[in-house]
KOLDOBA-31811 format. One line per field, with one value per residue (C-alpha): residue number from 1; residue in three letters; chain; x, y, z. Coordinates in steps of 0.2 Angstrom, whole numbers, always signed. Example, Ala and Ser with C-alpha at 12.3 -4.5 7.8 and 13.67 -1.06 7.14 Angstrom:
2
k [1	2] .
r [ala	ser] .
c [A	A] .
xx [+62	+68] .
yy [-22	-5] .
zz [+39	+36] .
***
This chain:
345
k [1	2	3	4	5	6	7	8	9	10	11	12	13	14	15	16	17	18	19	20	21	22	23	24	25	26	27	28	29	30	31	32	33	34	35	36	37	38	39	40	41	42	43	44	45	46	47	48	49	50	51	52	53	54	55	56	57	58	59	60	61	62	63	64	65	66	67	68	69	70	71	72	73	74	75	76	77	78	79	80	81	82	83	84	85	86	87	88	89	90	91	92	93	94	95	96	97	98	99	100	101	102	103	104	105	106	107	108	109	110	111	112	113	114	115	116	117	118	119	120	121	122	123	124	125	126	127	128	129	130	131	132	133	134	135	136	137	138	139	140	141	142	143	144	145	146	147	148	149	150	151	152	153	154	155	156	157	158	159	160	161	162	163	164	165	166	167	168	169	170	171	172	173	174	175	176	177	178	179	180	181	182	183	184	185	186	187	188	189	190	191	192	193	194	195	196	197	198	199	200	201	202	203	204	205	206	207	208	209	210	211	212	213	214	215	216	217	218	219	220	221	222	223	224	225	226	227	228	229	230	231	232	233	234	235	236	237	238	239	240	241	242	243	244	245	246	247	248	249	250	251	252	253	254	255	256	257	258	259	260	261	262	263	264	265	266	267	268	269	270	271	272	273	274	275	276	277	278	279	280	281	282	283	284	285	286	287	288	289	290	291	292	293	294	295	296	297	298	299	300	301	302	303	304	305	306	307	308	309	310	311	312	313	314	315	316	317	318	319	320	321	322	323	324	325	326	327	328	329	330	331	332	333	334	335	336	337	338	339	340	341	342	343	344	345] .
r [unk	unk	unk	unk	unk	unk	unk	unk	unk	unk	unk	unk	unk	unk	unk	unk	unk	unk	unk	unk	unk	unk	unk	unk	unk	unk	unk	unk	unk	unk	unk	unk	unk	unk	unk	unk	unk	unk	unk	unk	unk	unk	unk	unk	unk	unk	unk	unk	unk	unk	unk	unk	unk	unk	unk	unk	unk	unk	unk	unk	unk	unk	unk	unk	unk	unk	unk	unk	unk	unk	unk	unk	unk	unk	unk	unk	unk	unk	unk	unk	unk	unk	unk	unk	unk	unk	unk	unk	unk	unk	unk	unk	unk	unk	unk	unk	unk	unk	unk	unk	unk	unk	unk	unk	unk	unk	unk	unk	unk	unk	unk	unk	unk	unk	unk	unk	unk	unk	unk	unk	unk	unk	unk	unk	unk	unk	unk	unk	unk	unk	unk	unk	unk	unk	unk	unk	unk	unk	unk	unk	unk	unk	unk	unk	unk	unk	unk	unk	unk	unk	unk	unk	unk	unk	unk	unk	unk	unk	unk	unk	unk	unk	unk	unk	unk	unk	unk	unk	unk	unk	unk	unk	unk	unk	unk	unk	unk	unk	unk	unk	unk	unk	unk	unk	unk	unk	unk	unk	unk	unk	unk	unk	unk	unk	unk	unk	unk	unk	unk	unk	unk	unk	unk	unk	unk	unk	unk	unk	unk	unk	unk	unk	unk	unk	unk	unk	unk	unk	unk	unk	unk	unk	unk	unk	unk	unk	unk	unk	unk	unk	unk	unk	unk	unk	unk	unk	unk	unk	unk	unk	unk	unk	unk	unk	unk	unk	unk	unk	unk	unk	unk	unk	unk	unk	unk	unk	unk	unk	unk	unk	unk	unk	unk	unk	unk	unk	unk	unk	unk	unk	unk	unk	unk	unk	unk	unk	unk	unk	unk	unk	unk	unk	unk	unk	unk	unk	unk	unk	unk	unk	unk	unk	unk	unk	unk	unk	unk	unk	unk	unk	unk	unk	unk	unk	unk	unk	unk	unk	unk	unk	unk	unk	unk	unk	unk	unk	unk	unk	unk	unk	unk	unk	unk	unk	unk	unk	unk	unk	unk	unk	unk	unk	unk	unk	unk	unk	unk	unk	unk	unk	unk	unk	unk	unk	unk] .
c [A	A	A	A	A	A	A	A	A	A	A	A	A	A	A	A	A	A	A	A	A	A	A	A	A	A	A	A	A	A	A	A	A	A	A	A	A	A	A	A	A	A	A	A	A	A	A	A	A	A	A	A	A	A	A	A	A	A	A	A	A	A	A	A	A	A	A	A	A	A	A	A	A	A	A	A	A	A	A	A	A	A	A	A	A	A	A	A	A	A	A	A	A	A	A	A	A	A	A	A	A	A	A	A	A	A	A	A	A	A	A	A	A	A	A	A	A	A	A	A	A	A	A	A	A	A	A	A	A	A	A	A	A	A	A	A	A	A	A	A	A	A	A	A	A	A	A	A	A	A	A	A	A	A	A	A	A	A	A	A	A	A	A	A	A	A	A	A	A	A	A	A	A	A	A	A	A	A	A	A	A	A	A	A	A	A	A	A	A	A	A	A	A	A	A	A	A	A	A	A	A	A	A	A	A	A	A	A	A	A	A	A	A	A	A	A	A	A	A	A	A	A	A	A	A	A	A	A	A	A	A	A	A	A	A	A	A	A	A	A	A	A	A	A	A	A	A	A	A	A	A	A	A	A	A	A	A	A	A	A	A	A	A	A	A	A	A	A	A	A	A	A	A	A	A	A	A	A	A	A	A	A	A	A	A	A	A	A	A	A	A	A	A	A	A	A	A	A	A	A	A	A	A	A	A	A	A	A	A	A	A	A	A	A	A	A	A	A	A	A	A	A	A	A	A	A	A	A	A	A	A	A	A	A	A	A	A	A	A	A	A	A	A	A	A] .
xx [+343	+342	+335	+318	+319	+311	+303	+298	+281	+270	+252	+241	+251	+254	+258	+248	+259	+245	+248	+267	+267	+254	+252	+261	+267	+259	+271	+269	+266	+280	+276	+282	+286	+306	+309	+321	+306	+297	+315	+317	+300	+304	+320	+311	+298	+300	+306	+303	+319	+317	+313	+295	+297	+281	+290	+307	+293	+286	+301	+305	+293	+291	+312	+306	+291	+293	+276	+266	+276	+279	+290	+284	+285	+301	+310	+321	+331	+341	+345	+359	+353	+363	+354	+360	+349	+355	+349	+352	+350	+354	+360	+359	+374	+372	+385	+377	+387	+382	+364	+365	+367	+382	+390	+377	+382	+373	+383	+376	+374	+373	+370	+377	+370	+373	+367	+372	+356	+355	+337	+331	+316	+308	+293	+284	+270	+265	+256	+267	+283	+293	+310	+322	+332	+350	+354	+373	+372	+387	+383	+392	+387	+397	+395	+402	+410	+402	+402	+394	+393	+385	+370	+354	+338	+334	+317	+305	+291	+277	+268	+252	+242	+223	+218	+228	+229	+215	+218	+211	+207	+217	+230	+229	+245	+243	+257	+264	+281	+291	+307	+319	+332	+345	+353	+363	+350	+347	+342	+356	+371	+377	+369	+384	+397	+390	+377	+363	+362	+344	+327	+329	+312	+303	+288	+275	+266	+252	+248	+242	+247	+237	+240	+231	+236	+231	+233	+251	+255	+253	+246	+252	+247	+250	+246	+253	+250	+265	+264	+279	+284	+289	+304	+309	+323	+333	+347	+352	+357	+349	+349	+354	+340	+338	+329	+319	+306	+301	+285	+288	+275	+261	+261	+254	+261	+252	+261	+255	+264	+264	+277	+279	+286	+301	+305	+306	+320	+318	+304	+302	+293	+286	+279	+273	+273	+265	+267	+259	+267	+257	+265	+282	+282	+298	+297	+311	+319	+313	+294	+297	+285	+289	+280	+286	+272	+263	+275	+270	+281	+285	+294	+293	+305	+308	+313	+322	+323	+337	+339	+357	+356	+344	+343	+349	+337	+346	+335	+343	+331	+335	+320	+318	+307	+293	+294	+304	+304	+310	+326	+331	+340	+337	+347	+351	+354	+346	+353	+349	+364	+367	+374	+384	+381	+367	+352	+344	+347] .
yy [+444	+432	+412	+408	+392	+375	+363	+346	+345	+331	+325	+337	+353	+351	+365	+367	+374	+386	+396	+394	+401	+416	+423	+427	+416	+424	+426	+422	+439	+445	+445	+461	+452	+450	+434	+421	+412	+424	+430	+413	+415	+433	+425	+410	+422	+430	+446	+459	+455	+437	+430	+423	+405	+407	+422	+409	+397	+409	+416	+399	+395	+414	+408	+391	+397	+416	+417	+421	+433	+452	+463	+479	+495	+505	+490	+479	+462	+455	+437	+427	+411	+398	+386	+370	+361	+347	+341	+323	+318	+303	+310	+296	+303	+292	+294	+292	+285	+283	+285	+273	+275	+269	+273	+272	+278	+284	+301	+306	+323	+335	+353	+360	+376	+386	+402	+415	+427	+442	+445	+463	+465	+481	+486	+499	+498	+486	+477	+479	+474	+477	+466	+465	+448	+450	+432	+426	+411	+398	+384	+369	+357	+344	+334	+349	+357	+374	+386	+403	+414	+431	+440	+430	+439	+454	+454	+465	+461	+468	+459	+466	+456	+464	+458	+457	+441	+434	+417	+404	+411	+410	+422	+431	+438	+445	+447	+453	+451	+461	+449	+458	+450	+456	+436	+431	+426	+410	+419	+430	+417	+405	+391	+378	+387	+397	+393	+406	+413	+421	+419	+431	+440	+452	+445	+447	+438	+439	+428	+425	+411	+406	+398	+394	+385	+368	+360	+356	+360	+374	+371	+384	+386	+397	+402	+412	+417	+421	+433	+436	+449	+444	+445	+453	+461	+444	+438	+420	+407	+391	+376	+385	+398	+415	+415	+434	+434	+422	+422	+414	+404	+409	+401	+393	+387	+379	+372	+366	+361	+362	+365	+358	+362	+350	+361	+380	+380	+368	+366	+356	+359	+349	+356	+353	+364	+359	+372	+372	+381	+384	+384	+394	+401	+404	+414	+411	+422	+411	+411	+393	+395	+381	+379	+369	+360	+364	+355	+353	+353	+345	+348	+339	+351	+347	+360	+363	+380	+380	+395	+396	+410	+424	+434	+419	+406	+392	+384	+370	+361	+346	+345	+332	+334	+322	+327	+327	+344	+348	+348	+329	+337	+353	+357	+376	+384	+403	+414	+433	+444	+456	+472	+480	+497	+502	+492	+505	+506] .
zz [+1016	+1029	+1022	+1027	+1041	+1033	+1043	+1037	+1030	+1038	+1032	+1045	+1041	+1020	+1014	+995	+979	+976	+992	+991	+974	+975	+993	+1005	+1022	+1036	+1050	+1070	+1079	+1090	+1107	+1120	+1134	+1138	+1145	+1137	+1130	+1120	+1114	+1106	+1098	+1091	+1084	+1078	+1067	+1050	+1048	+1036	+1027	+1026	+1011	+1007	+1003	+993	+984	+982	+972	+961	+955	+949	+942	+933	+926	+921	+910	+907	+895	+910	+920	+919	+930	+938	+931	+931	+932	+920	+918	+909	+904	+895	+888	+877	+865	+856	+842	+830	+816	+808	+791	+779	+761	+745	+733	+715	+701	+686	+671	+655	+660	+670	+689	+699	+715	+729	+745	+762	+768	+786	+787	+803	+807	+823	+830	+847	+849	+861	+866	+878	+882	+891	+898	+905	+916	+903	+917	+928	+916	+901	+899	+882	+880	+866	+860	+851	+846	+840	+832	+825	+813	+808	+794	+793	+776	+767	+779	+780	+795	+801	+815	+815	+823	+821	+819	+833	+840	+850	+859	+871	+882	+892	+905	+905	+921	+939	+945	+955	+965	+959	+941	+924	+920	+904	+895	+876	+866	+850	+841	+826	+820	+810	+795	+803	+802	+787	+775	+764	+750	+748	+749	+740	+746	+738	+750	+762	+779	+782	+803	+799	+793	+780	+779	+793	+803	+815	+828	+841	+852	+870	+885	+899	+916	+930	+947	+951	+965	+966	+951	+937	+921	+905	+887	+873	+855	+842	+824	+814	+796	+786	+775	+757	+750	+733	+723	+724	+714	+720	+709	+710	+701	+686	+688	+698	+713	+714	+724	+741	+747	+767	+775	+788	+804	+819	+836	+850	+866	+883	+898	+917	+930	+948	+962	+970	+983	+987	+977	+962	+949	+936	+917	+904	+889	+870	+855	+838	+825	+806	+794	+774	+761	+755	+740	+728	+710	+697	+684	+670	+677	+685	+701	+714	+732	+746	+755	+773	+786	+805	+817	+834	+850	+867	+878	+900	+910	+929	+937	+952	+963	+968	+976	+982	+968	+953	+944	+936	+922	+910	+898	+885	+870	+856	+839	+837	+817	+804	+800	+819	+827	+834	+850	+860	+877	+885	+898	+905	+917	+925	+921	+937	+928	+944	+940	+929	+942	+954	+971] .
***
């Protein structure tokens, strides 16, 4: 495929986002005549092979911020993505002696995580993609020195868009989620010796995201309602009880951002997500009931999509929480996986 020329832009021929991301370039007609000058004008013109620079920007931005995108039907992708979260904590350990306490001391504590996920999406129609997520996850905690690796949990989601895309208007994409507990789960280890790689209960969630172009820049949003299932049948030793039953937390996420466009080649994202999360509930052998408390949560994530080459988006992102129940660092890095073999022809 032959690279699209690029001519500075000046201020009387701007060329806006909008258009580069959403229609197509339209090309100087060919002229019939043969002399050397109309030559160099054909030459000069775009081809039906080349490359549409507003096609180049749009596949950025679709890599960069995928809630908004689907792929046509009959058609699949896959992506590799690898994430890093740490989370930093300060631990008081007291010695009691004699009822009396001794022995203060501040322990930092840390946990390490970097999870390896393959993510497969394909074109059901053209305005409903189904994809599947296989996470492997390691952890590392380092005050007691544990550490896991195994699958994380395995997910499935559909996504339909109702409405084609209209310039100018929002774009609508609903979608809908089933996580499995196929991660090592917290409530069936020993928590003293072992790390968890899961969630440990199945959920569900729906939700929708919007985005809409303007002028240069486009603005995205999303909203999603989480329900797990509850958990029973348990047999985990805790504090010198029995943990049997878990009743997990229902949720809610919210996150806004936008993305803007650097050059055909390069975007830039910046989002926030808040989430809520109601109270979890855990049931003991000896009747004890006890309830953790609602927590909300904060992320602030930035985002750069670099093609590298005609058919490969680049996109690395560093995050921070903004709460205490969030992670205090994010970075990763996605990628599309070219399968020689199995793509059509």
């Amino acid at each position: 495929m032959n690279r699209m020329d690029k001519e500075p832009m000046n201020h009387n021929k701007s060329i806006k986002v909008a258009g580069l991301l959403l229609t197509s370039l339209l090309s100087l007609p060919a002229l019939a005549q043969e002399n050397s000058v109309d030559r160099a004008r054909e030459a000069l013109t775009r081809q039906e092979t080349d490359e549409d620079a507003s096609k180049q920007l749009e596949e950025v931005f679709q890599a960069a911020e995928k809630n908004y995108s689907l792929i046509k039907k009959g058609t699949y992708s896959v992506n590799y993505a690898f994430d890093y979260s740490y989370f930093g904590d300060q631990r008081l350990d007291v010695d009691i002696i004699n009822g009396s306490p001794r022995n203060f001391d501040v322990v930092p504590s840390a946990q390490h995580t970097f999870t390896n996920s393959f993510n497969i999406d394909f074109g059901l129609l053209d305005n409903v993609t189904v994809s599947a997520r296989v996470p492997l996850v390691a952890k590392f905690e380092t005050q007691e020195e544990l550490s896991a690796t195994d699958f994380g949990d395995i997910s499935l989601t559909a996504r339909w868009q109702p409405f084609a895309y209209v310039p100018g208007k929002p774009s609508i994409t609903f979608f809908g989620t089933a996580k499995t507990k196929t991660g090592v789960s917290p409530y069936e280890i020993d928590v003293n010796k072992q790390l968890s790689t899961g969630s440990g209960f199945y959920s569900f969630s729906v939700g929708g995201s919007f985005s809409k172009v303007l002028d240069p820049v486009v603005v995205f949003s999303s909203v999603s309602y989480t329900i797990p299932i509850n958990v029973s049948d348990l047999n985990q030793v805790r504090g010198g009880d029995v943990l049997e039953q878990v009743e997990p937390a229902n949720s809610l996420s919210v996150s806004a951002g936008f993305s803007y466009a650097l050059s055909y080649d390069v975007s830039l994202s910046v989002s926030a997500q808040v989430g809520y999360s109601d109270e979890t509930t855990l049931r003991f052998r000896s009747g004890i009931e006890a309830q953790a408390q609602d927590q909300v949560s904060g992320l602030m994530n930035f985002a750069m999509g670099i093609r590298t080459s005609d058919s490969t988006i680049v996109n690395f992102n560093v995050g921070f929480g903004l709460t205490e129940e969030s992670p205090d660092l994010l970075m990763g890095l996605s990628l599309p996986l070219d399968i020689t073999g199995l793509k059509e022809e």
